[in-house]
N, C-alpha and C positions, 0 to 999 in steps of 0.2 A: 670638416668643411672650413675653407678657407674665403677671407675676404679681401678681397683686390680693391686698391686705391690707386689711381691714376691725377696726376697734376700737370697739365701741359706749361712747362718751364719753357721762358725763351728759349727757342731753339732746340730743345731737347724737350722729352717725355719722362717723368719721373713717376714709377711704381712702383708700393709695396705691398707685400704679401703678409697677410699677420695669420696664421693657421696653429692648432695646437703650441701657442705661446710661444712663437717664433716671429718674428718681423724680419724678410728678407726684402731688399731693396733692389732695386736696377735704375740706370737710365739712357734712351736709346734717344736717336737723331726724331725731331718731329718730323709730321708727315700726317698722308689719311689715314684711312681706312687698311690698307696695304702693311702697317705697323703689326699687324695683330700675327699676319703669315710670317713677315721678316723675322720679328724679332721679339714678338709676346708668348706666342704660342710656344716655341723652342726654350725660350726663358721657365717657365710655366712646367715644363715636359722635365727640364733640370731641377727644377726644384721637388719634382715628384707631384705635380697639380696636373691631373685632365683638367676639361674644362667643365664636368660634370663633378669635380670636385668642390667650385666657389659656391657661397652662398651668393654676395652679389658682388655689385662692384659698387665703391662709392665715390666723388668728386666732384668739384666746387661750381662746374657749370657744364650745361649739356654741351657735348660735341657731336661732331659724325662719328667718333669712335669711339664714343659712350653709345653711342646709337646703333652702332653694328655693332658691339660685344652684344648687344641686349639682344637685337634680334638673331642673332646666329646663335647666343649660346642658351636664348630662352631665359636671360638673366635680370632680373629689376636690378637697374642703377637707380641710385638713392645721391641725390646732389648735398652734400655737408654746408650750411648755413647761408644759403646762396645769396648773390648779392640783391640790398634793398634798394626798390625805387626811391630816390631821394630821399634817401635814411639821413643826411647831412644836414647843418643846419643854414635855413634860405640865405642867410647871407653869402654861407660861403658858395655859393652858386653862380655870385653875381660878378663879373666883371668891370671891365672899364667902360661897354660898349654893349647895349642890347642885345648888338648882332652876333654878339661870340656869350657862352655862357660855361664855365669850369664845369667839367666832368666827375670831379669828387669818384674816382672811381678806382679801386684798388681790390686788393685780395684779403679782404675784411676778415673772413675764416680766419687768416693767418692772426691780423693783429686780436679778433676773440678768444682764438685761442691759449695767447701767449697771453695775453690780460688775467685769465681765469685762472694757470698758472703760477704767476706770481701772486694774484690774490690770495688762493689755496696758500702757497710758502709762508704768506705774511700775515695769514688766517684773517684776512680783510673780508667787508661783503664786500662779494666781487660786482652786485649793482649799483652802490656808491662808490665805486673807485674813480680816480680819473689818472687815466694815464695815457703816456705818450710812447708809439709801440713805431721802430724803426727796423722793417726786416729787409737785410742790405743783404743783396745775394746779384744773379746775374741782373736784377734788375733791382733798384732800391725802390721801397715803398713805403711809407708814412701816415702816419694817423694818429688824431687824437679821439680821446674816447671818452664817455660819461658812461660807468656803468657796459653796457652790451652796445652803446648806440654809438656809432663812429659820428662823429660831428664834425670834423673834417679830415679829406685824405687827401694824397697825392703823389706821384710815382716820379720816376725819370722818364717815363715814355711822354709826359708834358711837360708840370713845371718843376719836378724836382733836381735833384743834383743827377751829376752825368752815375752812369753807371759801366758795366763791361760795354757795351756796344750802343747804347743810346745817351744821346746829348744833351739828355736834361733842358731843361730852363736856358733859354737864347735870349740876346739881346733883337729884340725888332726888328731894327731898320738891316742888321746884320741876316737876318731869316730872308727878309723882301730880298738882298739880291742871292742868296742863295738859292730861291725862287726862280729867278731871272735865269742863274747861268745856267740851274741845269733843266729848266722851262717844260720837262714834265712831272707830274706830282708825285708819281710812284716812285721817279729818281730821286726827288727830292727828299720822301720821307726814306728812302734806302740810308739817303747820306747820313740822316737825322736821328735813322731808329738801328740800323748794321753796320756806320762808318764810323761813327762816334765813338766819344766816351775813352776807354780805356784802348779801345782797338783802335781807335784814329790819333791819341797821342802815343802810342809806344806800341801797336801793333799786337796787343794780346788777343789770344782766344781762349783765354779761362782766369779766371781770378787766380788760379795759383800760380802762374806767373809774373803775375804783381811785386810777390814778394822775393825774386831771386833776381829781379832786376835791379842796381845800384848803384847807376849814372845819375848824374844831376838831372837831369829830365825828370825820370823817374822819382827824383827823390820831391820835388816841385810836383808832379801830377799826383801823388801820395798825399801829398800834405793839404792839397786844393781840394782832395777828396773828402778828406778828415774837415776842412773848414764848410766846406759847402753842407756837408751831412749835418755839421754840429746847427750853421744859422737856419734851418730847416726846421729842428729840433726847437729851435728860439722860439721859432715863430709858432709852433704847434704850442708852445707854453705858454706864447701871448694868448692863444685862442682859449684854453685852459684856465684863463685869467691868474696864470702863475700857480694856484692851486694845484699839485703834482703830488702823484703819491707814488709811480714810480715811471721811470724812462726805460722802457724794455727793448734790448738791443739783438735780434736774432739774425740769423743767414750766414753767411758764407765769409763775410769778411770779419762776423764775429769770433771766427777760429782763429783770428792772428792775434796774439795777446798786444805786442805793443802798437798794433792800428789803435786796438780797442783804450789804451792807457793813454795814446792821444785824445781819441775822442772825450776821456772821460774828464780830460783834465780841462774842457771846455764847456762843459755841458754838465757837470757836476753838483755846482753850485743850485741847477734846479731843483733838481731832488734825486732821492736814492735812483742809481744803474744797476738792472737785473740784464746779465745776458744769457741768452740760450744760442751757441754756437751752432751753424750747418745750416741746410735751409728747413725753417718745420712748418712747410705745407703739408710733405706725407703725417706725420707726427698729428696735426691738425685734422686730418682726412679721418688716420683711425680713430682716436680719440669722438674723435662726432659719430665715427661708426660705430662704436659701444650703443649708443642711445639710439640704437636703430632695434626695433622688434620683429620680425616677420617671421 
């Protein structure tokens, strides 16, 4: 019996299969419910899995397609460490303005996971650690942490550094006319969360295109990326009160070694840099799935 893990990646659907001590991966275009005929089920059928073969599935927040696997296949989904009502701490909640209030909202799973990890390495207790967990993938995400308790986070889909396709952290009064010209909101946030970032300075549609581009542009939107990721990093150390016991670096742009040898020569002096290259939501999914008993 096999158990399926599903992670809805911007843009894409990433799942893996862990059965008789194998971990096979995939990942398909997102979408609803309609994923499972396209491109799950045929997936599934290749690897030798009916669907009366999974024990369940597991993943980090309910969908409609955690929802029709269950009822079609008669299957309990089990959601891996899902996310806490105001797990953060009240300040960082607070803005400049009543009427707006920060979202502290990320993919926590990922940075617990990697936390416990390196604790394990470094035979730390993983409840007094504190660390600073940046998993930079198609979208970058950030958090600091005391022990299991994220105390504060943040992404590029608001205030973080830009990422593949979203723009990160804007200057204001630049946002209000960006408002203005394109005067509906759905366009507005397209421009903000699909136009951006790495696709709206040099046209990419995957992080591995980053690295075989080597125009001056390119080499400028590289380096602004490595700066913006590092004062991010700063800031989560000030929250930390400088006490740091590790900076954990995972996703996608961790596989390039000399991004990673920029960042580290910035961000160094904090404290020790653990990386785990690729993105490890799935990695995070089974790993939670072990401590499942049914």
């Amino acid at each position: 019996m096999a158990i399926l893990a599903l992670y809805s990646h911007p843009r894409t659907l990433q799942v893996a299969l862990d059965g008789d001590s194998r971990v096979q991966t995939a990942a398909f275009p997102s979408g609803g419910p309609e994923i499972i005929e396209e491109h799950l089920l045929p997936w599934l059928a290749q690897m030798g899995i009916s669907a009366e073969g999974l024990r369940f599935v597991v993943t980090n927040e309910s969908s409609r397609l955690s929802r029709s696997l269950s009822e079609r296949f008669d299957l309990p989904v089990h959601l891996v460490d899902p996310a806490r009502h105001r797990e953060c701490w009240l300040q960082s909640y607070v803005t400049g303005t009543p009427a707006l209030e920060r979202r502290c909202q990320t993919d926590t799973f990922i940075f617990r996971y990697l936390a416990g990890q390196e604790a394990a390495k470094r035979d730390r207790d993983r409840t007094a650690a504190r660390c600073i967990v940046a998993h930079l993938d198609q979208e970058n995400q950030f958090g600091a942490l005391i022990g299991t308790r994220l105390i504060d986070g943040l992404s590029s889909l608001d205030e973080g550094p830009f990422a593949l396709r979203q723009s990160g952290g804007l200057p204001f009064d630049a946002v209000l006319d960006l408002c203005q010209a394109h005067r509906e909101r759905q366009r507005t946030l397209r421009a903000l969360h699909e136009e951006g970032g790495l696709r709206g300075y040099l046209g990419l549609e995957s992080l591995e295109e980053l690295w075989t581009k080597q125009d001056h542009k390119a080499e400028l939107i590289r380096a602004a990326l490595a700066y913006q990721i590092s004062k991010e990093i700063g800031a989560l150390a000030a929250a930390l009160e400088g006490r740091i016991d590790a900076i954990i670096l995972g996703g996608e742009l961790v596989a390039h070694q000399p991004f990673c040898v920029g960042l580290q020569e910035r961000i160094g002096f904090l404290g020790p840099v653990a990386l785990y290259p690729g993105n490890q939501a799935l990695p995070a999914l089974l790993a939670g799935a072990k401590t499942i008993h049914i």
